[in-house]
N, CA, C and O atoms as a Tripos MOL2 file, in Angstrom:
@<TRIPOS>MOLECULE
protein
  204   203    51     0     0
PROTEIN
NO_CHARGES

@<TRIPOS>ATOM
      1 N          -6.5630  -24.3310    3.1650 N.3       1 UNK1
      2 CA         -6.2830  -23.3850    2.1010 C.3       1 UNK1
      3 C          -7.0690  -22.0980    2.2790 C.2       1 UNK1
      4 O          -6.4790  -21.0230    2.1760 O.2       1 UNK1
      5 N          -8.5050  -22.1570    2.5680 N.am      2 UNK2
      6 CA         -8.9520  -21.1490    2.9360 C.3       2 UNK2
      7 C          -8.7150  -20.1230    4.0590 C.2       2 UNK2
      8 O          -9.1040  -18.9610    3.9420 O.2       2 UNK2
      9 N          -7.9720  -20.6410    5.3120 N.am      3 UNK3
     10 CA         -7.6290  -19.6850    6.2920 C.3       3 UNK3
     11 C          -6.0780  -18.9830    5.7810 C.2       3 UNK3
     12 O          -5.5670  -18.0320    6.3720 O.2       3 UNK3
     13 N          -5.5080  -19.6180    4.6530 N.am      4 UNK4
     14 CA         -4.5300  -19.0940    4.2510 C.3       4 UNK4
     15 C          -5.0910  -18.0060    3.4110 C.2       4 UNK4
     16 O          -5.0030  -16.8450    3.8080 O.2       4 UNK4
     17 N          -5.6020  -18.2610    2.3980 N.am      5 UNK5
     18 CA         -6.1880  -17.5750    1.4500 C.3       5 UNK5
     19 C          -7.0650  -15.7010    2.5860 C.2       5 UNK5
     20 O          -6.8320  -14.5290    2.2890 O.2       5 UNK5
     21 N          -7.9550  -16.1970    3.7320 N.am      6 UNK6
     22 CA         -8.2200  -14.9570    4.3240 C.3       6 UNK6
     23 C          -7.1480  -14.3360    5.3450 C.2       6 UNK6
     24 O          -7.2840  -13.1740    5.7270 O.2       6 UNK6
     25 N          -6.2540  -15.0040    5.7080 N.am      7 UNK7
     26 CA         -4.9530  -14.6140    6.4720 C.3       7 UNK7
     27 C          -4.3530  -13.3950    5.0490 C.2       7 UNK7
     28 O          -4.5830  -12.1990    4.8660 O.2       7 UNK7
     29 N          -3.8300  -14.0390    4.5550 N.am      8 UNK8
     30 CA         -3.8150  -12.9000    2.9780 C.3       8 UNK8
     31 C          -4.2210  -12.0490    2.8860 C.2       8 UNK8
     32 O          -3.4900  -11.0720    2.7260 O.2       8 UNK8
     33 N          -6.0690  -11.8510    2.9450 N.am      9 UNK9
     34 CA         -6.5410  -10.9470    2.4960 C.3       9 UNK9
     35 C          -6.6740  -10.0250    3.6150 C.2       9 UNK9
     36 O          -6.6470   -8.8160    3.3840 O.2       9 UNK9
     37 N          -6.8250  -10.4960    4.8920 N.am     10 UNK10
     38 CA         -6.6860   -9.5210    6.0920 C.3      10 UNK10
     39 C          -5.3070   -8.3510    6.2820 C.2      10 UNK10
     40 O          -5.2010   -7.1840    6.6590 O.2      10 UNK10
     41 N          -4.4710   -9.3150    5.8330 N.am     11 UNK11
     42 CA         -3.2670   -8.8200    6.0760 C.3      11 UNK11
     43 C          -3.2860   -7.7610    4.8350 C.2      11 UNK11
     44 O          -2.6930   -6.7120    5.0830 O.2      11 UNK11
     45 N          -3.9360   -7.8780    3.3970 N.am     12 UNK12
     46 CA         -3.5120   -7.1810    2.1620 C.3      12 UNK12
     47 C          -4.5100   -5.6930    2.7590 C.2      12 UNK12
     48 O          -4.0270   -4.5630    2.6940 O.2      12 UNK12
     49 N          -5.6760   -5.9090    3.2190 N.am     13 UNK13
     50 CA         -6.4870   -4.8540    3.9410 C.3      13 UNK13
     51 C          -5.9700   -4.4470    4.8400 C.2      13 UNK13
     52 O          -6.1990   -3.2410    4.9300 O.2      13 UNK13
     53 N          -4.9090   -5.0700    6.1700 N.am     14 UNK14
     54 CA         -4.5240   -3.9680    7.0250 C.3      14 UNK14
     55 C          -3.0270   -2.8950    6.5770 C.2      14 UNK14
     56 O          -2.5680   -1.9130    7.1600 O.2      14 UNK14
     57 N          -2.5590   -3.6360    5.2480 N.am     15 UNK15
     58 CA         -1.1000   -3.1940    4.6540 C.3      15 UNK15
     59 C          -2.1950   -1.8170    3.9440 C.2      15 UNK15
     60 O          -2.1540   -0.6400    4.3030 O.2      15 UNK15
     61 N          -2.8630   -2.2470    3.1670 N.am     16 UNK16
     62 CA         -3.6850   -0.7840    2.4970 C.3      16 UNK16
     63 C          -4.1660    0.3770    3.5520 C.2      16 UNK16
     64 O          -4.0840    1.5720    3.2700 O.2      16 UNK16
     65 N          -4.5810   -0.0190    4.5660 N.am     17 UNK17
     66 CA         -5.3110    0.8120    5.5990 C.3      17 UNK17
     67 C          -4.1480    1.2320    6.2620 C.2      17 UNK17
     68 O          -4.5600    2.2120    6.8830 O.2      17 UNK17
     69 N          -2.8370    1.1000    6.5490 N.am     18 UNK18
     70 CA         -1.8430    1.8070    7.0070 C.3      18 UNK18
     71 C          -1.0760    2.3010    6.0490 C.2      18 UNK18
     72 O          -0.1660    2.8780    6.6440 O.2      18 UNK18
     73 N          -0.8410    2.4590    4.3640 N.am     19 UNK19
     74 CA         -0.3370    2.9960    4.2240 C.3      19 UNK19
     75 C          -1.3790    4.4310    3.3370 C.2      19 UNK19
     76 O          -1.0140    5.3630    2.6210 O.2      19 UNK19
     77 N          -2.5710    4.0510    3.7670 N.am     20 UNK20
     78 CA         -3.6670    4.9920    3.3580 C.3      20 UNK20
     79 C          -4.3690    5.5050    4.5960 C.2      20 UNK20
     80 O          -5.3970    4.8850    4.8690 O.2      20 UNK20
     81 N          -4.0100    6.6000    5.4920 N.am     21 UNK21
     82 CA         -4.7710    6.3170    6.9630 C.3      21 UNK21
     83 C          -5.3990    7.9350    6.5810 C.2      21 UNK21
     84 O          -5.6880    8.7740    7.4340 O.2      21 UNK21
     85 N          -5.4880    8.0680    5.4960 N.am     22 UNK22
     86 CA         -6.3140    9.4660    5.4630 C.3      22 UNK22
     87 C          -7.2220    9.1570    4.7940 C.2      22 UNK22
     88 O          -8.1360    9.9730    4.6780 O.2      22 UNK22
     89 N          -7.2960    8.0390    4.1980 N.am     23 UNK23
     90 CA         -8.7320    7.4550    3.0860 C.3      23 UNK23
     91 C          -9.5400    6.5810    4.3720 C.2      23 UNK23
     92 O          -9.0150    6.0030    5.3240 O.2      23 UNK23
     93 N         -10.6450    6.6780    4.1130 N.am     24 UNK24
     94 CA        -11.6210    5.8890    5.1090 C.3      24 UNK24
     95 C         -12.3690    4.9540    4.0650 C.2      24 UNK24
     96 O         -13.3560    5.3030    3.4180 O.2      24 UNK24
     97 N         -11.7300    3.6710    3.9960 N.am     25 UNK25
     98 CA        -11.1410    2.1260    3.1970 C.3      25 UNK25
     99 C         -12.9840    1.6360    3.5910 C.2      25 UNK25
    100 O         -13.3790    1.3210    4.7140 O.2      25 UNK25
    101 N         -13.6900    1.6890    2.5530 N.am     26 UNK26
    102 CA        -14.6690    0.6150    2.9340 C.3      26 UNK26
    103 C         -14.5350   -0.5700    2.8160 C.2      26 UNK26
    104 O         -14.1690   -0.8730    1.6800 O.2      26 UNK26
    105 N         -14.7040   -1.6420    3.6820 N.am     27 UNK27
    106 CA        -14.9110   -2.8020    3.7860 C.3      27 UNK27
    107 C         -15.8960   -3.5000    3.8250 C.2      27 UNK27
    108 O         -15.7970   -4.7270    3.7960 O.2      27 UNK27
    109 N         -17.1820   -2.8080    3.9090 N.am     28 UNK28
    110 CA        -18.2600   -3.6340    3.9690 C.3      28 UNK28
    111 C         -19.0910   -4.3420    2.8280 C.2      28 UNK28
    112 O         -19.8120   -3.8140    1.9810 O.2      28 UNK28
    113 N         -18.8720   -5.3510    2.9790 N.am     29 UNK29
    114 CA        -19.3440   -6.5230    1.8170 C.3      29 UNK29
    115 C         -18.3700   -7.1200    1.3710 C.2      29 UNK29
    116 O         -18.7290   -7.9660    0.5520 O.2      29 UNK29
    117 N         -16.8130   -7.0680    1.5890 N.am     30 UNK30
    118 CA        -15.6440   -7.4560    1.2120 C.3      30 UNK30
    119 C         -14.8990   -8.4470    1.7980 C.2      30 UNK30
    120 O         -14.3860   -8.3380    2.9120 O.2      30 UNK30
    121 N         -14.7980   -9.7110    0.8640 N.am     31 UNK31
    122 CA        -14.3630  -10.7570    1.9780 C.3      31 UNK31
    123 C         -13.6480  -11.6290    0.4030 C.2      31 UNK31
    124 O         -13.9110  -11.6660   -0.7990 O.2      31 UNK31
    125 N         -12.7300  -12.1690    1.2600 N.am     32 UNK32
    126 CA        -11.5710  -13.0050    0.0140 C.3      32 UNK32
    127 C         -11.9810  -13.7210   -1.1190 C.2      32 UNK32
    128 O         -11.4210  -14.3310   -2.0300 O.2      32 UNK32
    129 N         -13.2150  -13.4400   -0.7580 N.am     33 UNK33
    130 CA        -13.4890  -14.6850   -1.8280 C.3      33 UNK33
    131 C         -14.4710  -14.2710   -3.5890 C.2      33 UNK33
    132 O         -14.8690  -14.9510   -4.5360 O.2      33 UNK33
    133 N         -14.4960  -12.2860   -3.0910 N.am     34 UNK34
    134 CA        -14.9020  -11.5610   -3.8470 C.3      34 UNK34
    135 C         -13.8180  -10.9440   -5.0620 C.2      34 UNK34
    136 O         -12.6120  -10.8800   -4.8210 O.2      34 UNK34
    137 N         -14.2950  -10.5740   -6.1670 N.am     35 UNK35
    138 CA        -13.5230   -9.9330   -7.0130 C.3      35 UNK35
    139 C         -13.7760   -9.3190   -7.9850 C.2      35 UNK35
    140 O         -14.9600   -9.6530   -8.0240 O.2      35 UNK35
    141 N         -13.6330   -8.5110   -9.0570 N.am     36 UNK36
    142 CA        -13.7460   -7.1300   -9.2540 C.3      36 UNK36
    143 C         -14.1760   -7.5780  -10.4440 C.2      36 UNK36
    144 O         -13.4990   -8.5010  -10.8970 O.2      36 UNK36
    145 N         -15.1100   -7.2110  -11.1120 N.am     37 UNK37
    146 CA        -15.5810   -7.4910  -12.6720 C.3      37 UNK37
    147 C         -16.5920   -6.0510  -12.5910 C.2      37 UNK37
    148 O         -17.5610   -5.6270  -11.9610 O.2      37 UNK37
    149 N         -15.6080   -5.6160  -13.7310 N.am     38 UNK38
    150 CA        -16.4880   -4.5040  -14.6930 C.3      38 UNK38
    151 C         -16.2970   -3.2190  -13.6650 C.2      38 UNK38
    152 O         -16.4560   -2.1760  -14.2980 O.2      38 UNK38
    153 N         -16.0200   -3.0000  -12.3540 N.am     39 UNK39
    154 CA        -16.2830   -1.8310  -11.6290 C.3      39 UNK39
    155 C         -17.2910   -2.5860  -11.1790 C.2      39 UNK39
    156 O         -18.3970   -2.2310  -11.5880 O.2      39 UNK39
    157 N         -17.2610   -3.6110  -10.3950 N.am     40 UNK40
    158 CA        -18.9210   -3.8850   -9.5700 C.3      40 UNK40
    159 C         -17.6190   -4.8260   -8.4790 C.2      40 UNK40
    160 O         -16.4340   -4.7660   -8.8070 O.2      40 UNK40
    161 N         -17.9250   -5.3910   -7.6040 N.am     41 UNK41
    162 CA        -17.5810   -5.8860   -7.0170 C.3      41 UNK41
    163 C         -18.8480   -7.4200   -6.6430 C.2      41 UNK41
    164 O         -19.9520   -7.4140   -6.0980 O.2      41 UNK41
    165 N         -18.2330   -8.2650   -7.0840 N.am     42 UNK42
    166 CA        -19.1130   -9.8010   -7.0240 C.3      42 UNK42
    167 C         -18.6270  -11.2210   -6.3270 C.2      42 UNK42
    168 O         -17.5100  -11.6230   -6.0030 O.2      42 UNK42
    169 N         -19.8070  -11.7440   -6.2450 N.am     43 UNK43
    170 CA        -18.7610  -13.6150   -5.7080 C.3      43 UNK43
    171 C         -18.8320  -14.5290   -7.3810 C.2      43 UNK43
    172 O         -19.7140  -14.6100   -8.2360 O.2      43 UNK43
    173 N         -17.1850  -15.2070   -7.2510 N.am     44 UNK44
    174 CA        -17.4370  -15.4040   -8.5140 C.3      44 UNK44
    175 C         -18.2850  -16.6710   -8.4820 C.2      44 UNK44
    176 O         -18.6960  -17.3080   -7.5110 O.2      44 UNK44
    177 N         -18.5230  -16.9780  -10.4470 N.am     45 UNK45
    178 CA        -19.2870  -18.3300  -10.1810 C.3      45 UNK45
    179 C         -19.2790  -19.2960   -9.7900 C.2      45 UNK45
    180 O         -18.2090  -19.8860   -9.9470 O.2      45 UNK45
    181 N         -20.5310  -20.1580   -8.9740 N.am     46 UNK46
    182 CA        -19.7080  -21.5450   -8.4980 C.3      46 UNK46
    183 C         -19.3060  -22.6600   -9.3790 C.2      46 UNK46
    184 O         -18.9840  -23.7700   -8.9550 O.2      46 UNK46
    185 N         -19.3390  -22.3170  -10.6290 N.am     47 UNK47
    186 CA        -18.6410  -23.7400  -11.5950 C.3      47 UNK47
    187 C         -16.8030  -22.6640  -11.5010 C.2      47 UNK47
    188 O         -15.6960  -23.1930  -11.5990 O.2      47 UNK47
    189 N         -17.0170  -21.4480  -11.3380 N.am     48 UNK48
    190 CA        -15.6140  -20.9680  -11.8830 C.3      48 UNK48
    191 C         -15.2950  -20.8890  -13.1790 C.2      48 UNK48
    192 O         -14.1790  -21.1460  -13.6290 O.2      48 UNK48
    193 N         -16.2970  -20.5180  -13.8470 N.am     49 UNK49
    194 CA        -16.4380  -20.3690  -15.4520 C.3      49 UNK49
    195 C         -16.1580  -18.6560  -15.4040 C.2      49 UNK49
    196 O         -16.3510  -18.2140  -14.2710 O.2      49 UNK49
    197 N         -15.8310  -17.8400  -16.1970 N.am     50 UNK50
    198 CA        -15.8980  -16.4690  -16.4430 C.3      50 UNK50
    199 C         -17.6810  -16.1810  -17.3760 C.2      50 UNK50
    200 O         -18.1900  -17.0590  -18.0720 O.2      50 UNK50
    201 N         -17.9400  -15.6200  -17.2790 N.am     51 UNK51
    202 CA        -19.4480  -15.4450  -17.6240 C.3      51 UNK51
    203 C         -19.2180  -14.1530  -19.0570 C.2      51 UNK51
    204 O         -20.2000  -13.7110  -19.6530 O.2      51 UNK51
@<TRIPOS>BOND
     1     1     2 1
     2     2     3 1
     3     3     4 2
     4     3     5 am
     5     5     6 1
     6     6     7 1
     7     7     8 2
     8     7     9 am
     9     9    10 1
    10    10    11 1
    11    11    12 2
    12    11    13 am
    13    13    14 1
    14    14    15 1
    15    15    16 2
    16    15    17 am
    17    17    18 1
    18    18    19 1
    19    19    20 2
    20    19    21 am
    21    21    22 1
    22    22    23 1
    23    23    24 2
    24    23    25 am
    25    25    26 1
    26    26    27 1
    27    27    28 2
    28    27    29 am
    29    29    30 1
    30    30    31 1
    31    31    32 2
    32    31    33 am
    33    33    34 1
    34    34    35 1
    35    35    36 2
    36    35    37 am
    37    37    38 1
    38    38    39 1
    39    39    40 2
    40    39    41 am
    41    41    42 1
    42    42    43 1
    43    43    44 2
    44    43    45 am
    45    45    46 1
    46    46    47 1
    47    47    48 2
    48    47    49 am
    49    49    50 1
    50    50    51 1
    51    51    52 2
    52    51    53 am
    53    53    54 1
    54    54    55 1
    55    55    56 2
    56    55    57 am
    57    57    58 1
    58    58    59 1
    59    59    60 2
    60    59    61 am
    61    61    62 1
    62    62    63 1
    63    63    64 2
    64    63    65 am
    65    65    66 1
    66    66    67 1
    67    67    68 2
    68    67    69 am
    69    69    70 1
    70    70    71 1
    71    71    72 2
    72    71    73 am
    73    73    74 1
    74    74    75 1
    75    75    76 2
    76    75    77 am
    77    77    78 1
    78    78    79 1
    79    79    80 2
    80    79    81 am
    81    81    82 1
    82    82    83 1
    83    83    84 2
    84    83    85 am
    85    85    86 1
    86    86    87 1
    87    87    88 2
    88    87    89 am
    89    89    90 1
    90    90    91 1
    91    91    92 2
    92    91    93 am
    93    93    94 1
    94    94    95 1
    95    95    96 2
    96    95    97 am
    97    97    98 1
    98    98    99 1
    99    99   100 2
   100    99   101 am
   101   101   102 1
   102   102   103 1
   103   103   104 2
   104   103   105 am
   105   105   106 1
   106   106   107 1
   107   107   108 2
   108   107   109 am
   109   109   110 1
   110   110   111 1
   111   111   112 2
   112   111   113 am
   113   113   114 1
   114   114   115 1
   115   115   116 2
   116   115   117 am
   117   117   118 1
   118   118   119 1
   119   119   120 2
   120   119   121 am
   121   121   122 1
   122   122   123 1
   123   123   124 2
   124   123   125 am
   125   125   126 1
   126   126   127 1
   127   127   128 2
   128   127   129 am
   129   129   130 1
   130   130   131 1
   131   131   132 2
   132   131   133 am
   133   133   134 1
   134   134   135 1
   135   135   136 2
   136   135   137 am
   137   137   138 1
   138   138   139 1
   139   139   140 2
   140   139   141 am
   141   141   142 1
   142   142   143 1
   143   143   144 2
   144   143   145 am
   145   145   146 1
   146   146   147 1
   147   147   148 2
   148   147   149 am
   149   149   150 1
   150   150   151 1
   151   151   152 2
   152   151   153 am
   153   153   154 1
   154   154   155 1
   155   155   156 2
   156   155   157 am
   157   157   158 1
   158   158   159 1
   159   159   160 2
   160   159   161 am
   161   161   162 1
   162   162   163 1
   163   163   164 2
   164   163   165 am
   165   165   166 1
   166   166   167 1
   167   167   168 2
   168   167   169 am
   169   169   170 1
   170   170   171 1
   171   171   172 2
   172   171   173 am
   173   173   174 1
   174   174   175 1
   175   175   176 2
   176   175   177 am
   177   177   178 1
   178   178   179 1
   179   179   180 2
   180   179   181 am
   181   181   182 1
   182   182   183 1
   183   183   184 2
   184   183   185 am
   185   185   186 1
   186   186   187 1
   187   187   188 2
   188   187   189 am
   189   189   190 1
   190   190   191 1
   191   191   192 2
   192   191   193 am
   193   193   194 1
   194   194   195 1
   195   195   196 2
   196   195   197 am
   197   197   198 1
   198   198   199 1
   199   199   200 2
   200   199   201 am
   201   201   202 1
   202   202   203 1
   203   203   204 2
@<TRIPOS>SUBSTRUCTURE
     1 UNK1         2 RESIDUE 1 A UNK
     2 UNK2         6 RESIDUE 1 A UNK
     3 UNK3        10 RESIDUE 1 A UNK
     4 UNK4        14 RESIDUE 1 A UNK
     5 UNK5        18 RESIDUE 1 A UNK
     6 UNK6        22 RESIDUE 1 A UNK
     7 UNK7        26 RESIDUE 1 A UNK
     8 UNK8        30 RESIDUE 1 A UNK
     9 UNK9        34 RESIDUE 1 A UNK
    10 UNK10       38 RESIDUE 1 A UNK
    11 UNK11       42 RESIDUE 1 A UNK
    12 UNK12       46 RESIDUE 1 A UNK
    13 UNK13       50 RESIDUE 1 A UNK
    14 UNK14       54 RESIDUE 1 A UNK
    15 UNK15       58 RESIDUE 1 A UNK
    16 UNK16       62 RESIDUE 1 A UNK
    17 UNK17       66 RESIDUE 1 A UNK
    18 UNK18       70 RESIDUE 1 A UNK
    19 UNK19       74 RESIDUE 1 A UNK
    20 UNK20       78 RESIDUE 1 A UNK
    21 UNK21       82 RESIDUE 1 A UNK
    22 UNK22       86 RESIDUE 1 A UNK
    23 UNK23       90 RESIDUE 1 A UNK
    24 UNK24       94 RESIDUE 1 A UNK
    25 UNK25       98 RESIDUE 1 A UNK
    26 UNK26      102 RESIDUE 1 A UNK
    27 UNK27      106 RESIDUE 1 A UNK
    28 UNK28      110 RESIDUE 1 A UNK
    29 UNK29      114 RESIDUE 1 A UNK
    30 UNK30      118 RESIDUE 1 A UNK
    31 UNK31      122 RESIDUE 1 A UNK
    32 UNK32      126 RESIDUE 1 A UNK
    33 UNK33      130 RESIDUE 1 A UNK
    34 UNK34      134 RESIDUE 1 A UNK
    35 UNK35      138 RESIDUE 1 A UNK
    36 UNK36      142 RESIDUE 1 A UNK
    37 UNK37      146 RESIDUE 1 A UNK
    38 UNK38      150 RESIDUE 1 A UNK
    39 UNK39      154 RESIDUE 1 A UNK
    40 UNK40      158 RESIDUE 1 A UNK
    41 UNK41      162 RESIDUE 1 A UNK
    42 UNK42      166 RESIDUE 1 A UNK
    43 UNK43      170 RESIDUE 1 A UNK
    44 UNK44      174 RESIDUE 1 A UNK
    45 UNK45      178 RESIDUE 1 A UNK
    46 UNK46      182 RESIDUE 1 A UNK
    47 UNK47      186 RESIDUE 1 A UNK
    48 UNK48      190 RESIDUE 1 A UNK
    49 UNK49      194 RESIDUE 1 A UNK
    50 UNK50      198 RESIDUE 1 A UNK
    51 UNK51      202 RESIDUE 1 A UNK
């Protein structure tokens, strides 16, 4: 499930980076398993509770 899950997210990052090739797309610290709360970018919790 997980190589599906980053097959996904590789692919959702190289679909953004080609149809944005004048924005210079940071990626660093960004990996599938991160997600967006508040304008911060985090790993969520490990029970999977919302905080």
């Amino acid at each position: 499930m997980l190589n599906a899950t980053k097959a996904n997210f590789d692919n959702t990052v190289a679909k953004i980076k080609c149809l944005n090739p004048d924005v210079e797309l940071v990626t660093e610290y960004m990996n599938e398993m991160k997600e967006v709360k508040d304008d911060v970018l985090v790993s969520p919790s490990p029970d999977g509770d919302d905080v």
